[in-house]
C-alpha positions as CSV (number, residue, x, y, z in Angstrom):
1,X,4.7,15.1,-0.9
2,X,5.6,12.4,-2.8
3,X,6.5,11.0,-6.6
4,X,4.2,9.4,-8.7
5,X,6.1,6.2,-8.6
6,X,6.0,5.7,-5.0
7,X,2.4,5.6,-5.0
8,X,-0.3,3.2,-4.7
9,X,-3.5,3.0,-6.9
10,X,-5.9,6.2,-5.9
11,X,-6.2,9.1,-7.0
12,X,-4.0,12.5,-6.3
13,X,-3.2,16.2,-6.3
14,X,-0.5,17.3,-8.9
15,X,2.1,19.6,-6.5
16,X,4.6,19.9,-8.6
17,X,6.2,19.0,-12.0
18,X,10.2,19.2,-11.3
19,X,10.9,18.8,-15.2
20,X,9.9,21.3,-17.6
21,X,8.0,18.9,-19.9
22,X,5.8,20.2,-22.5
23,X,4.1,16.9,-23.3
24,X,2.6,16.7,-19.5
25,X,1.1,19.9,-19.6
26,X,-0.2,19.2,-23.4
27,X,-1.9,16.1,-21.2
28,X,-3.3,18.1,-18.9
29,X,-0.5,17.5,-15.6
30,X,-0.4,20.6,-13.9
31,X,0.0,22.2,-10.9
32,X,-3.7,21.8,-8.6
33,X,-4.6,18.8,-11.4
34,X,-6.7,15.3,-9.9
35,X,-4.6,12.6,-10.8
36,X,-5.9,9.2,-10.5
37,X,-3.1,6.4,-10.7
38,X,-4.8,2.9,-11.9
39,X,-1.8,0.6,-12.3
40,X,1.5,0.9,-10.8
41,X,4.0,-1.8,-11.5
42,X,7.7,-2.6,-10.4
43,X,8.4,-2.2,-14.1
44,X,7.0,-0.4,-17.2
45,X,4.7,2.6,-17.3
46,X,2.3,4.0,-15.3
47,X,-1.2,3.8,-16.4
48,X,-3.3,6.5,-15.1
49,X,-6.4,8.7,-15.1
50,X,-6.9,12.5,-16.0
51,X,-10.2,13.5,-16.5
52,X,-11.9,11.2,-18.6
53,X,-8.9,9.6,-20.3
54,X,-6.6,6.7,-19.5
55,X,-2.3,7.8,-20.2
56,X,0.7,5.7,-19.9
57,X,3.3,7.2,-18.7
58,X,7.0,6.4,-18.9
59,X,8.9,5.6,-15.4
60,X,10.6,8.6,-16.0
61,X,8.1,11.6,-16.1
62,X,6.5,9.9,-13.1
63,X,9.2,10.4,-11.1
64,X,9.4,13.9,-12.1
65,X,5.6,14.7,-11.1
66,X,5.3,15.2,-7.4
67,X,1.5,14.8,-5.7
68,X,-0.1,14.5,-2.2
C-alpha cells in the first residue's frame, strides 16, 4: 500500500483516504474506487482517471489517497 504520488501511470484500487476531504469523495475517491493515474510528474498535479472523467489533482490530496 502505497500513495498516489509514488506511483507510476496505471490504474489502482483506492485503500484508503487518510484526510477527511469532502471534495474527493464529491469526485468519486473512495474506499474500493478504480483509479487510473495518467500523468505523474516531479512537479504539479496529478492528472488522473475515474470513471469516465479526467481530474487534476493537487500534490497534496494525492499524498493523502493510499491505493494498491
Amino acid at each position: 500500500m502505497d500513495n498516489l504520488l509514488n506511483k507510476n501511470p496505471g490504474t489502482y484500487t483506492v485503500v484508503k483516504i487518510n484526510t477527511p476531504c469532502k471534495k474527493l469523495y464529491e469526485l468519486g475517491i473512495i474506499p474500493g474506487s478504480k483509479i487510473t493515474v495518467i500523468s505523474s510528474n516531479k512537479r504539479g498535479p496529478i492528472l488522473v482517471r475515474i470513471g469516465n472523467s479526467k481530474i487534476a489533482i493537487g500534490r497534496g490530496m494525492a499524498g493523502a489517497i493510499l491505493v494498491e
